[in-house]
NUMIKE-263900 format. One record per residue (C-alpha): z, y, x; residue in three letters. Coordinates in steps of 0.001 Angstrom, whole numbers, plus 524288, in hexadecimal, padded with zeros to 5 digits. Each point is the difference from the previous one (the first is absolute). Example, Ala and Ser with C-alpha at 12.3 -4.5 7.8 and 13.67 -1.06 7.14 Angstrom:
BEGIN
81E787EE6C8300CAla 7FD6C80D708055ASer 
END
This chain:
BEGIN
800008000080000Unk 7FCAD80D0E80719Unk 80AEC80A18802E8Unk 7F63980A787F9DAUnk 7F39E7FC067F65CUnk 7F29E7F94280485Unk 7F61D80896802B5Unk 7F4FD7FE627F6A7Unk 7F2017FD9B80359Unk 7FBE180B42801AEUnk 8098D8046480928Unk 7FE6A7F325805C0Unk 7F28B8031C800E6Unk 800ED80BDC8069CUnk 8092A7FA7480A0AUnk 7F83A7F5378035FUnk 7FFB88027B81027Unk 80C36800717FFB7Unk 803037F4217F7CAUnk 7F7137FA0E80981Unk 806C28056E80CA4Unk 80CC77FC607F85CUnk 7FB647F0087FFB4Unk 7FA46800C380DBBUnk 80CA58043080381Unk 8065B7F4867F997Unk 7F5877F708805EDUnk 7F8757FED07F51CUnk 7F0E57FF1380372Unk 7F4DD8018E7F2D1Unk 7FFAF7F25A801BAUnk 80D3C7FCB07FDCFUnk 8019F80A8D7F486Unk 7F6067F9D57F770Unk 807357F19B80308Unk 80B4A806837FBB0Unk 7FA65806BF7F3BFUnk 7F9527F2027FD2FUnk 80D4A7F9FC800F6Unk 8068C804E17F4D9Unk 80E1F8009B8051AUnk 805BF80CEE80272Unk 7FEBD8047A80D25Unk 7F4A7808577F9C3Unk 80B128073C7F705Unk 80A017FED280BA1Unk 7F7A2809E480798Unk 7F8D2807FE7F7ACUnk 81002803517FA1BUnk 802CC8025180EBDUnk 7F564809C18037BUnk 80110805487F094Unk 8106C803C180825Unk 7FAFD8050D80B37Unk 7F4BE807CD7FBD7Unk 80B72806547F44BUnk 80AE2800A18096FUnk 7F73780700808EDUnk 7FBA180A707F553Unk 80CD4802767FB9AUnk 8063B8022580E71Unk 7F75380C1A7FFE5Unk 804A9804DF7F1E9Unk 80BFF80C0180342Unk 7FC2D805797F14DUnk 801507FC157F265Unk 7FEE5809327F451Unk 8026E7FDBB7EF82Unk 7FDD280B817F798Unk 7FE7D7FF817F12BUnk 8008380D0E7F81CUnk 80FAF801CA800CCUnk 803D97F7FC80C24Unk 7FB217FFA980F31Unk 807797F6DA80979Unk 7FA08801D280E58Unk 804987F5B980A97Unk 7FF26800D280E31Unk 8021C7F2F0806EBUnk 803418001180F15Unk 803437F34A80751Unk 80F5D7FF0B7FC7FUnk 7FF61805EE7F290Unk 7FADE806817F3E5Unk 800BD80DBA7FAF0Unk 7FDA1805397F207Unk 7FF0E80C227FAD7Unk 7FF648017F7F066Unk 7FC6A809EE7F730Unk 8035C7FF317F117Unk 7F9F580A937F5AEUnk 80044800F57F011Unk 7F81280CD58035AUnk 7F8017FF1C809A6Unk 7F4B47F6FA7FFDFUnk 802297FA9B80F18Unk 7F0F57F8CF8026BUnk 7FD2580F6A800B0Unk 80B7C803D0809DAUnk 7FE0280D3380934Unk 80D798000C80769Unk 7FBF780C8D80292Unk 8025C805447F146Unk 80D4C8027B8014EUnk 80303802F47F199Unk 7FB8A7F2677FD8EUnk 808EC7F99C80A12Unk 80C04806247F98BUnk 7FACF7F7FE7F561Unk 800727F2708074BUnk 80B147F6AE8027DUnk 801067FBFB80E74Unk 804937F13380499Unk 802077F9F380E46Unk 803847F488805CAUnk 7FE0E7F5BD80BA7Unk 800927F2DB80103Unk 8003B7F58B80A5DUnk 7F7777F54A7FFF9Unk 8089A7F2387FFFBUnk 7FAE57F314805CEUnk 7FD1C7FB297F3E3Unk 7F6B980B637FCF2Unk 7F88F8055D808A7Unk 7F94580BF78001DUnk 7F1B87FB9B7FE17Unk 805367F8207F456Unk 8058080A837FC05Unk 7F3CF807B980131Unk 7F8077F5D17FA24Unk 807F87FED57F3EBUnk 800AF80F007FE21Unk 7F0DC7FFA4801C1Unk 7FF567F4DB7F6B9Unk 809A9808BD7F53CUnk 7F6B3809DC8004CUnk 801DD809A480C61Unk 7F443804D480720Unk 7FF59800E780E1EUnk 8024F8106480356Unk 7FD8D808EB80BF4Unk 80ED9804088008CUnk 7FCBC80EE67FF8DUnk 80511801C07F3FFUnk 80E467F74A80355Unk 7FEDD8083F80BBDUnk 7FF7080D357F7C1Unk 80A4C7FB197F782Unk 8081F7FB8A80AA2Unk 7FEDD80F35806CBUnk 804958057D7F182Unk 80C807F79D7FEDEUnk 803E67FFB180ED7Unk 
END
């Protein structure tokens, strides 16, 4: 079972060298991947859920962003390699998928969270990252956690 999804065919597609570079690593030939396929036990699934991990783990080591707005709520994250920082905002007035921190009538109008957490053993931060991404965050540039960070420091 992989620690993150399967990639799909597509993906799997489009990372094709490096699948390949992946199995000649693990001293598997073109040969001995089609004896495998032809098999039918599950080596096949055993690596393609092994490269499906790396190539995810990979991608989300890069992530330090996440973002969720909807019309009355924005939570921004920043993730270094220890923990995880969030800044919230919270509005019945102000609609916040349109937010200018710069307006400051408006931001006497919003509600202002923090917090941190540290990542535990049993959850680590690119799980953390995936699930969040998987709950509906998007991946950010951090400017705008870095604005709001400036205006609460």
């Amino acid at each position: 079972m992989p620690k993150y999804r399967l990639l799909s065919k597509v993906e799997l597609t489009e990372l094709e060298p490096e699948f390949i570079q992946y199995l000649s690593a693990n001293g598997i030939d073109a040969t001995k991947w089609e004896q495998l396929k032809n098999s039918g036990n599950n080596e096949v699934n055993d690596h393609i859920e092994t490269f499906s991990d790396i190539v995810i783990q990979k991608s989300l080591e890069k992530i330090k962003y996440l973002e969720h707005r909807t019309e009355n709520g924005a939570r921004f994250f920043h993730f270094d390699e220890e923990e995880a920082f969030f800044i919230g905002l919270k509005s019945d007035t102000v609609n916040l998928n349109q937010l200018d921190i710069s307006d400051k009538e408006k931001l006497k109008q919003i509600d202002l969270f923090k917090a941190t957490k540290k990542y535990d053993k049993a959850k680590t931060r690119e799980l953390e990252l995936f699930e969040m991404l998987n709950d509906g965050c998007s991946i950010a540039d951090g400017n705008l956690y870095k604005q709001l960070k400036q205006l609460i420091a």
